[in-house]
C-alpha positions in Angstrom: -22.1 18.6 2.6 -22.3 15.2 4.1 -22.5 12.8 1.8 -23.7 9.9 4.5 -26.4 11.2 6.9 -24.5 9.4 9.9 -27.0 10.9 12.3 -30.4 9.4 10.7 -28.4 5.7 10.7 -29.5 2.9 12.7 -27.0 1.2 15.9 -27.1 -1.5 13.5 -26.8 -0.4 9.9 -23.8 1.7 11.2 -22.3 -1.5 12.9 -23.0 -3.5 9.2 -21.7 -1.1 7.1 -18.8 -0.6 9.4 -17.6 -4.2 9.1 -18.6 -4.2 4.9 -15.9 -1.4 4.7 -13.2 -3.7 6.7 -13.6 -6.0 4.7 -13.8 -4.9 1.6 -10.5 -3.3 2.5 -9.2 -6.7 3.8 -9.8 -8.0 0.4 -8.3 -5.7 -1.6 -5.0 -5.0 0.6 -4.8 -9.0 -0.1 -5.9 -8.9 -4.0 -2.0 -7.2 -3.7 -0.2 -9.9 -2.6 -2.6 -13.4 -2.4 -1.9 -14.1 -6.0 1.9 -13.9 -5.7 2.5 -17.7 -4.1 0.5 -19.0 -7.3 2.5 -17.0 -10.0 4.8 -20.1 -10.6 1.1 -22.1 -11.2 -0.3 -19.6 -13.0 2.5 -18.8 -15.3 3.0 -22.2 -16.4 -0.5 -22.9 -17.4 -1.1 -20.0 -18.9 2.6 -20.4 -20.9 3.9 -17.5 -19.6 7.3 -17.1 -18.4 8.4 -14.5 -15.4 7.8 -11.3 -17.3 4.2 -12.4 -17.2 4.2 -12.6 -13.3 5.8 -8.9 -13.1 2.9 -7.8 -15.6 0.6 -9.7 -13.5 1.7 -7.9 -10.4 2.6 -4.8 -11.7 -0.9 -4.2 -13.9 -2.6 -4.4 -10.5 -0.8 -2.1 -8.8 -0.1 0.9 -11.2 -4.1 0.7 -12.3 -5.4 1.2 -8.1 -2.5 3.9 -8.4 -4.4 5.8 -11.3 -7.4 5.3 -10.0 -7.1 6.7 -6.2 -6.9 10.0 -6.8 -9.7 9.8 -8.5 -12.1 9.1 -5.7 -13.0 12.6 -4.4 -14.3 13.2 -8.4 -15.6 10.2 -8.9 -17.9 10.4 -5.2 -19.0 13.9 -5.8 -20.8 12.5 -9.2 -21.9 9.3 -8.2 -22.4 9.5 -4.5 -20.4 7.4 -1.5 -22.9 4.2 -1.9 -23.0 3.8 -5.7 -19.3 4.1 -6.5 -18.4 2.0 -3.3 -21.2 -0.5 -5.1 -19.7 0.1 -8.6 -16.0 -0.4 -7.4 -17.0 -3.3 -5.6 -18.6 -4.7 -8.5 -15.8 -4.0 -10.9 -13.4 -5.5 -8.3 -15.3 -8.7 -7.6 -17.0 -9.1 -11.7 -12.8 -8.8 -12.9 -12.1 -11.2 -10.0 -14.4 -14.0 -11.8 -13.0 -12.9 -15.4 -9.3 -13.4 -13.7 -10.1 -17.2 -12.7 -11.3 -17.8 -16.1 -8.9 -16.1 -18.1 -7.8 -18.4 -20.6 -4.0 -16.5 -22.0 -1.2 -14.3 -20.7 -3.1 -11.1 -22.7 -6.4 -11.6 -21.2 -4.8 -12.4 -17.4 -3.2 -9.2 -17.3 -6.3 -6.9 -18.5 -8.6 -8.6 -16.3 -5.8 -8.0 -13.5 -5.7 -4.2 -14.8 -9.7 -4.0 -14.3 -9.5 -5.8 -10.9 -7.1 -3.2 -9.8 -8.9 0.2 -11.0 -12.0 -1.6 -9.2 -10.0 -1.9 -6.2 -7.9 1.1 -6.2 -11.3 3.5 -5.2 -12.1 0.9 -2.3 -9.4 2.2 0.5 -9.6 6.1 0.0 -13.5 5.6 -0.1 -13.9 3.3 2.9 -11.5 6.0 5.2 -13.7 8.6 4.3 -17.0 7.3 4.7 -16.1 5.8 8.2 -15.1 9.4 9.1 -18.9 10.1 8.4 -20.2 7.1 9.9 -18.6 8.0 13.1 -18.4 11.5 15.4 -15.4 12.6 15.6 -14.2 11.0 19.3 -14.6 7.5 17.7 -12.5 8.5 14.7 -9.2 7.0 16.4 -10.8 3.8 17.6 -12.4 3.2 14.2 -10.3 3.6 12.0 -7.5 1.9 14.6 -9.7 -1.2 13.3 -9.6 0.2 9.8 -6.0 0.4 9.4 -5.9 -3.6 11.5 -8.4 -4.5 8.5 -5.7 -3.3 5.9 -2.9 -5.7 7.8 -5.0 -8.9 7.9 -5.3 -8.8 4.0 -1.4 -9.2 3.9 -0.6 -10.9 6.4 -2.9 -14.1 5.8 -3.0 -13.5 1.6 -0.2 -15.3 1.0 -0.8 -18.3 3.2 -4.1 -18.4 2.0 -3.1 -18.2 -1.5 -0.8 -21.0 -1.1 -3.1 -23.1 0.5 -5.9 -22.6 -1.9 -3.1 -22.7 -5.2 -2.0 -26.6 -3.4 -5.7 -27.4 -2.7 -7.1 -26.7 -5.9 -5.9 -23.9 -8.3 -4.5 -20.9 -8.6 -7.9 -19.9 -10.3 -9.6 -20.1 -7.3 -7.3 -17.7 -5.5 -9.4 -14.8 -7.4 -13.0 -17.0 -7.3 -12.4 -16.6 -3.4 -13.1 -12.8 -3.6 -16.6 -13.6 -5.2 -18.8 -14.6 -2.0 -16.6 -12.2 0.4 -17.0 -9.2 -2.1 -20.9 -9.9 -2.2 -21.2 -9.6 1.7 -19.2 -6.6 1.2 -21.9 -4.7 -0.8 -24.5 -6.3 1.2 -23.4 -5.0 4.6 -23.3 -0.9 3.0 -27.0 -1.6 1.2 -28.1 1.6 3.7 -25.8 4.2 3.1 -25.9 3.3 -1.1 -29.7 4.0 -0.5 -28.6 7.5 1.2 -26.1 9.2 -0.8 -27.0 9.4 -4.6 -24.1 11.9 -5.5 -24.0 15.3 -7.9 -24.2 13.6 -11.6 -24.3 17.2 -13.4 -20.3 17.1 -12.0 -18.0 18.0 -15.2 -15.3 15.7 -16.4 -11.9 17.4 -16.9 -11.1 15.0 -19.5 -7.2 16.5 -20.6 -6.8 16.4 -16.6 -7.7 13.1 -16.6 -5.7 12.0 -19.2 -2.7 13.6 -17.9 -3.4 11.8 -14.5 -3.3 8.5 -16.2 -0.2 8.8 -18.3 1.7 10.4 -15.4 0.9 7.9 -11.9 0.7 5.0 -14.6 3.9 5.6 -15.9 5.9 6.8 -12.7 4.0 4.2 -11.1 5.6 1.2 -14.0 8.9 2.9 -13.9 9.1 2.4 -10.2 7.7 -1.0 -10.4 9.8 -2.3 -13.0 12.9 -0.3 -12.1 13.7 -1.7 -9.2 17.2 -2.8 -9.5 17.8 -2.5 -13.5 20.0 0.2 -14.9 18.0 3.0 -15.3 20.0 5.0 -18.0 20.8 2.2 -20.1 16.8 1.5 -19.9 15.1 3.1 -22.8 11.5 2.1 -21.3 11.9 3.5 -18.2 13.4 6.4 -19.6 10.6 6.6 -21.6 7.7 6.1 -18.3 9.9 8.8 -16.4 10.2 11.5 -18.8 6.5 11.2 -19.5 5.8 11.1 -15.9 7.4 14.6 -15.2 5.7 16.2 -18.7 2.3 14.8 -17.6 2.4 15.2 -13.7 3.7 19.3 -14.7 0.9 19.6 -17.0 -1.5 18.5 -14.8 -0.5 20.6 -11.6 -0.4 23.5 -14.3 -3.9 23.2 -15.3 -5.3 22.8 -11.9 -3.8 26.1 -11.3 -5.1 28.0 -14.0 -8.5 26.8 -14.6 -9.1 25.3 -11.0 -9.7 21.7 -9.6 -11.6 19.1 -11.2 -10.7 15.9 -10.7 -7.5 16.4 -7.7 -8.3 19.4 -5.1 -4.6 20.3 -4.2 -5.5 22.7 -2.3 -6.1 19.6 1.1 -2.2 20.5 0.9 -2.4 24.2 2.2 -3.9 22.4 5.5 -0.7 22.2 7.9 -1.9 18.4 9.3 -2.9 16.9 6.2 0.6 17.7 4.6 2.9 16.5 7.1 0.6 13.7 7.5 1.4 12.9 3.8 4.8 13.3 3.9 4.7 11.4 7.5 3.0 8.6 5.3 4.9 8.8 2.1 8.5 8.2 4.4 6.5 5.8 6.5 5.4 3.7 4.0 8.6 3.7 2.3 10.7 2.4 4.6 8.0 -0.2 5.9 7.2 -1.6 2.7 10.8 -1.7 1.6 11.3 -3.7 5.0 9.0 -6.1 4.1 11.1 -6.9 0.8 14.3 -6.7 2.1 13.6 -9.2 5.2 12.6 -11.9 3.0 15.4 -11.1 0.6 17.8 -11.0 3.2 16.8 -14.7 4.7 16.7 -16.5 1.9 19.8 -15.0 -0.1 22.8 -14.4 1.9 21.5 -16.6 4.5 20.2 -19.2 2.4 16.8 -20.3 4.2 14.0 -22.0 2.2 11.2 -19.6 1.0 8.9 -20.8 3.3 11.3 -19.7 6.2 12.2 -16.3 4.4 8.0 -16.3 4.4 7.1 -16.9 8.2 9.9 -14.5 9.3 7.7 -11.4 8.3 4.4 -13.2 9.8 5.6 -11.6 13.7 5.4 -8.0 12.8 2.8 -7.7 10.8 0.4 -9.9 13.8 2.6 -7.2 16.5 1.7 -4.0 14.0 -2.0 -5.1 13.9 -1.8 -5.2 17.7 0.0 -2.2 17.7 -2.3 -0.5 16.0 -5.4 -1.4 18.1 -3.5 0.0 20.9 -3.0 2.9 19.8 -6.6 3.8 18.4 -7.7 2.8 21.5 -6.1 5.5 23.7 -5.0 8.3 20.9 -7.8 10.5 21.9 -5.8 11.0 25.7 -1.9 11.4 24.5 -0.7 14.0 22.2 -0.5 12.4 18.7 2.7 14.1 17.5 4.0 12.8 20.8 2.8 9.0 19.6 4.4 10.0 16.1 7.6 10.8 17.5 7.3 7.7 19.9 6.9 5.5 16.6 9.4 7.1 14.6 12.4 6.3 17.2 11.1 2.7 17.4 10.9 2.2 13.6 14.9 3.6 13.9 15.7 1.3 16.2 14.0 -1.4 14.7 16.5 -0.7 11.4 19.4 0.0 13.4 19.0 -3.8 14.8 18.6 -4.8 11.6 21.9 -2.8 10.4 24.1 -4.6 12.7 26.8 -6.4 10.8 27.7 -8.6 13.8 24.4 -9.7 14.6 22.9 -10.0 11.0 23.5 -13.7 10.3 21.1 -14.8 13.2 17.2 -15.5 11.9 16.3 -14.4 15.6 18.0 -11.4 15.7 16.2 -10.2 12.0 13.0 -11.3 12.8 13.1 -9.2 16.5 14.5 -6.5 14.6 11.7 -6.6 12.5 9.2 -7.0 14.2 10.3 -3.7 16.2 10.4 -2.0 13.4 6.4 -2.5 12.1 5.7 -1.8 16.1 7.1 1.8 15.3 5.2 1.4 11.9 2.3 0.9 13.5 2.4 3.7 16.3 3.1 6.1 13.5 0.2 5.1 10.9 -2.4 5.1 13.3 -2.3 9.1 14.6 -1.5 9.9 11.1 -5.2 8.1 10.0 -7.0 9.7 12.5 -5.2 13.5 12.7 -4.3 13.5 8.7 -8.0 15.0 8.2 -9.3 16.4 11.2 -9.1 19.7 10.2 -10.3 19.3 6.5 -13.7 20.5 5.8 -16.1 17.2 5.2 -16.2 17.7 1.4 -12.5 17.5 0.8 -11.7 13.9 3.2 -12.4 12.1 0.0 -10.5 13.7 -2.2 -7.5 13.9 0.3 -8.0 10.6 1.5 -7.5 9.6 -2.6 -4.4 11.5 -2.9 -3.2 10.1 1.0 -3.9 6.1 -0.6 -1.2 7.7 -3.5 1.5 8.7 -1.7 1.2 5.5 0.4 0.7 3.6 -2.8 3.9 5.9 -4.4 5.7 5.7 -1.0 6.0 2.0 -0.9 7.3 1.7 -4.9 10.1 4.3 -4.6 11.6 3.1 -1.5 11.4 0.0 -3.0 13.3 0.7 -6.6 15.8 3.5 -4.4 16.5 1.0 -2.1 17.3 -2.1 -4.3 19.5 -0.2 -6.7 21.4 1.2 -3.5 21.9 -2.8 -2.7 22.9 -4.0 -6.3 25.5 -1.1 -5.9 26.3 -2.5 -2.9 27.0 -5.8 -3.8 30.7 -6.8 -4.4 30.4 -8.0 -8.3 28.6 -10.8 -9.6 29.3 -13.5 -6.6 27.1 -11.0 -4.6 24.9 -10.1 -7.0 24.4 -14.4 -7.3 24.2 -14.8 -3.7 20.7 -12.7 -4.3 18.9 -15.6 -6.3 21.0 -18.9 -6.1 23.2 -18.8 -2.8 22.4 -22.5 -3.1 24.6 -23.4 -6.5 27.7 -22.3 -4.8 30.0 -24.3 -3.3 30.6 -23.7 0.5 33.8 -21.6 0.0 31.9 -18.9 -2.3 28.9 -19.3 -0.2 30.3 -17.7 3.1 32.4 -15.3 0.5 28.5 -14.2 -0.8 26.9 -14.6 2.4 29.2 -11.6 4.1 28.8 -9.6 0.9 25.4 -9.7 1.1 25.2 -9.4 4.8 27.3 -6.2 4.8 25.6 -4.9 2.1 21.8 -5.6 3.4 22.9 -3.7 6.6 24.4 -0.8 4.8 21.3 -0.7 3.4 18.9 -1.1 6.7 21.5 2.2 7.9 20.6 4.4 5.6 17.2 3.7 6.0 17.3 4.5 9.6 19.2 7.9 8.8 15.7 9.3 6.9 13.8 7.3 9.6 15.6 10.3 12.1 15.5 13.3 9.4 12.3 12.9 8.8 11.4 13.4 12.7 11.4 17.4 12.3 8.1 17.4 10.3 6.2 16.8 13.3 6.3 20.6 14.2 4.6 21.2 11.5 1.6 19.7 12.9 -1.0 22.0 14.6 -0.9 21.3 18.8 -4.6 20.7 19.1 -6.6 19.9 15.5 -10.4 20.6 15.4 -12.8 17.8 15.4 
């Protein structure tokens, strides 16, 4: 069935709707990251301290991560234009309650709402512009789709800063109020279209068991990240339930069939190396972007502002990147642009790996910037080829679970990754060089700055090592995949 009657659309309402997706998926890539420039604000006037910026981050994040797989369910009972108007409503109604919210309690379950409002927003907007558009348009769309998704990052936190200096940190959310409202405006045809299935059942232990495992594999990898696992009692806690709850609910699907998830998008051969294509992919990009910063301002002792502007050059060159690419995908071989992008995003680590070269800002930034133009030649095939040979009334639902692993992707490379570099750290002179390299004295200083060099490189190596094993999945893709 398709949900959006593409074929019965005006030029114009296509073209409107077409940009209300972007942006709503501008604004909600950015909702990730705007507010983090105003969490010193935001925690002082609220009296928090800076657990109550990791619960303000976190909450966010592990509620969009519940709430993506549930997008295939949730369109098949509600239809593609009321749950895009109900998520954007949620998204842009917690938005207000988030500027007003007047303690640390109320901060964090508005941020909760705002993210299960904007966690449905990216798997929904991939799969409706698939049905907006035929099929030989698919790579040039969504090539604008996935550019969309970059701008919110890339400008959020200048933006926020900006706006947190100007004003308040309060208006960092308020900003999401007239944006959001175009948003819905510019779909109004296609929520008058589709009206959805509401006889659809609710598998309501399957939905419990979907919250309590992404939610807590989701917080454990959030919060883990760099803390001693075993001596954690929480996140032994989140883990263990995570594995129980993630079983039982593969379990049941089995045996009384799918409800809410369709696993079943995983027995097609493109859609499941495109997830694990997008699960490595986004692991190593997003743990990139983390590292970089890290890397200039602790070993090398830059001001936050530089360790800031050092990422701005690869995400402007991935957004390029990625325009390129959509623009001329439907002539090359996409497994041939995959395995393009994959030895660039190698390179692009190796740079950063080298121990001789690792102290100069120029040579980490190029580095960089190489990398997320491998990123970006990678991500773009894998949008456009991930579901071309899923029938139409499964791209939502595997579009829900793709937004996971990406979501999934980016926290455990994350929490792998920074434990590997505590471990790498030479005692506590290193581990210090990763928060105040500036309260040492010079001597200890170049003493932490090598540790920490050597260590962030030994790090950037091993990332390039399952950059190149994870080349082999791209046989698995079919040669020529049906429109």
């Amino acid at each position: 069935m398709v949900a959006v009657p593409a074929e019965n659309m005006a030029a114009r309402d296509r073209l409107w709707a077409t940009a209300a997706l972007m942006l709503a998926t501008a604004l909600q890539a950015a909702d990730a990251t705007i507010v983090n420039v105003a969490l010193p604000t935001l925690t002082y006037d609220l009296g928090g301290n800076l657990e109550l910026g990791a619960w303000v981050m976190t909450s966010y994040l592990c509620a969009a991560a519940i709430v993506a797989p549930l997008t295939g369910w949730l369109r098949r009972r509600l239809g593609a234009g009321r749950l895009y108007a109900a998520a954007a409503t949620v998204f842009i109604g917690a938005s207000l309650l988030c500027a007003l919210a007047p303690t640390p309690a109320l901060i964090i379950l508005f941020r909760t709402l705002q993210g299960a409002g904007g966690g449905v927003i990216p798997a929904l907007c991939q799969a409706v512009l698939h049905d907006l558009h035929p099929p030989q348009r698919h790579g040039r769309v969504l090539a604008m789709w996935g550019a969309a998704a970059m701008i919110g990052p890339i400008l959020g936190p200048a933006i926020g800063g900006i706006v947190t200096d100007l004003a308040s940190w309060r208006w960092v959310f308020l900003l999401n109020l007239p944006l959001g409202a175009l948003a819905i405006w510019g779909m109004r045809r296609v929520m008058r279209e589709d009206r959805g299935m509401p006889d659809t059942s609710l598998d309501a232990l399957g939905l419990l068991l979907l919250i309590a495992g992404v939610g807590c594999l989701q917080l454990a990898l959030q919060r883990g990240a760099g803390h001693a696992w075993l001596s954690s009692p929480e996140l032994l806690i989140e883990v263990v339930v995570a594995v129980v709850a993630l079983a039982g609910l593969l379990l049941r699907t089995r045996q009384s069939g799918p409800t809410l998830l369709r696993f079943v998008v995983f027995r097609d051969r493109n859609f499941a190396a495109a997830a694990f294509f997008n699960f490595t992919t986004s692991a190593l990009l997003f743990t990139s972007i983390v590292f970089v910063p890290g890397l200039v301002q602790g070993p090398l002792g830059y001001p936050a502002t530089v360790g800031g502007f050092a990422i701005v050059p690869r995400g402007v060159l991935m957004m390029l990147v990625i325009l390129l690419v959509g623009r001329i995908i439907a002539w090359i071989d996409f497994r041939f642009a995959i395995g393009i992008g994959s030895l660039v995003l190698t390179a692009g680590l190796l740079i950063l790996a080298d121990p001789d070269r690792a102290g100069d800002l120029r040579w980490i930034i190029g580095g960089s910037s190489i990398l997320a133009m491998g990123a970006g030649t990678i991500l773009m095939p894998l949008s456009t080829y991930s579901f071309a040979t899923l029938p139409i009334e499964l791209r939502t639902d595997a579009a829900g679970l793709y937004s996971l692993l990406r979501q999934l992707g980016c926290a455990a490379g994350v929490a792998v990754m920074t434990a590997v570099l505590q471990l790498k750290m030479n005692g506590s002179l290193g581990q210090h060089a990763l928060v105040h390299p500036l309260t040492l004295d010079p001597t200890a200083f170049a003493a932490a700055t090598a540790t920490g060099l050597i260590a962030y490189s030994d790090c950037f190596r091993i990332m390039a090592v399952v950059a190149l094993a994870a080349m082999p999945s791209i046989l698995f893709f079919s040669p020529k995949p049906r429109q």
